[in-house]
N, C-alpha and C positions, 0 to 999 in steps of 0.2 A: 453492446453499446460502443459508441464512438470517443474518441478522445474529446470532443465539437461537446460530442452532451452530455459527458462527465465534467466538463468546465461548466457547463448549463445548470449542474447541480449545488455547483457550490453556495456555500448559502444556506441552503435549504433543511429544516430538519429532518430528521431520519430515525428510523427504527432502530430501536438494540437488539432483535429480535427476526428474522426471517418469518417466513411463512410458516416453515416448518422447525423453527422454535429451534434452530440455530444462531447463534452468538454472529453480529456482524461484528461491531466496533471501529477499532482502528483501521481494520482490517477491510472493509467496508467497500472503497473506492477501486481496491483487487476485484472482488467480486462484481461489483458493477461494471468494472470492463473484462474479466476472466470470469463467466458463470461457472465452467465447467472445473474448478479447482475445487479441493473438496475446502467444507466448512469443520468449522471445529466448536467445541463445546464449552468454553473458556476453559481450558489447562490450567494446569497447575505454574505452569511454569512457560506463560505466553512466548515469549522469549526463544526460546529452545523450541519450540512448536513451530513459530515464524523459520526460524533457521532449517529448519528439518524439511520442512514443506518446499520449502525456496529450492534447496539443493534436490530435492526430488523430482520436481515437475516443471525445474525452469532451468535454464540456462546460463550461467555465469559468464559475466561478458565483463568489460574492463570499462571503468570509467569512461574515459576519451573516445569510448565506442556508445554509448548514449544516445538513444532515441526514441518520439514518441511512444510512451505503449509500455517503455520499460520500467522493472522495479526497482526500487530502492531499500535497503534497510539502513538505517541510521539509527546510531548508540544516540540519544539524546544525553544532554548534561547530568540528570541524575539517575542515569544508568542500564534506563529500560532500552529495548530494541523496536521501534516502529516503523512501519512500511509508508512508500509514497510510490505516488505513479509521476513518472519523469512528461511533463506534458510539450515540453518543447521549450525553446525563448529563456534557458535556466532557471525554468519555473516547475513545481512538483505541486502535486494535488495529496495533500493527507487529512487524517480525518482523528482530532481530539473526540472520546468518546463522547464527554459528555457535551459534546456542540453539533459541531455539524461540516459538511467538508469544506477546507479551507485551503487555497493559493498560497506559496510562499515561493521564495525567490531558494533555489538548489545549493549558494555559495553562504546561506545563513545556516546549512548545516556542517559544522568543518568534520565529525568524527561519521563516515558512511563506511559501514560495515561489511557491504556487499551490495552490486548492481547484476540485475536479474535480468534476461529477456525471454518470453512466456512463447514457446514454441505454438500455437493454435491447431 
């Protein structure tokens, strides 16, 4: 999938569930532009999953260095860690589980935990 029709998606409801009875979630708009990351099976400790995976299969790049494609994790206010895909324009694409994927502007998140770029 493209950056073009992962914005195409926003909106749209979505499965909690893959085909093969894997957990998307937040985590959701990764996989529809990285198929080949693995999936996970809600943990115990989402959190610490995200972070593990990230430093494993991606490349930690520096803010100022940002571009289409790349990930994001962000401490939200009450504490958790959730991903975004960096789409360009200081815009991210992320996905509240129980809704569906959502546009937000990059500068409404001030605490970003680490910024990822996904070798292909």
């Amino acid at each position: 999938m493209t950056i073009e029709e992962l914005i195409k998606q926003v909106g749209k409801p979505y499965e909690q569930l893959d085909s093969n009875g894997k957990a998307l979630g937040c985590l959701l708009p990764i996989y529809l532009l990285y198929p080949h990351l693995p999936r996970f099976d809600w943990p115990d400790n989402l959190g610490e999953y995200m972070r593990d995976m990230f430093k494993k299969h991606l490349q930690k790049i520096e803010l100022e260095d940002i571009k289409e494609g790349d990930l994001l994790l962000i401490r939200l206010p009450f504490g958790l860690v959730h991903p975004a895909v960096y789409i360009g324009n200081d815009e991210v694409i992320d996905c509240m589980v129980e809704t569906s994927l959502q546009k937000s502007r990059l500068g409404i998140y001030s605490r970003i935990e680490g910024v990822f770029r996904c070798q292909m």
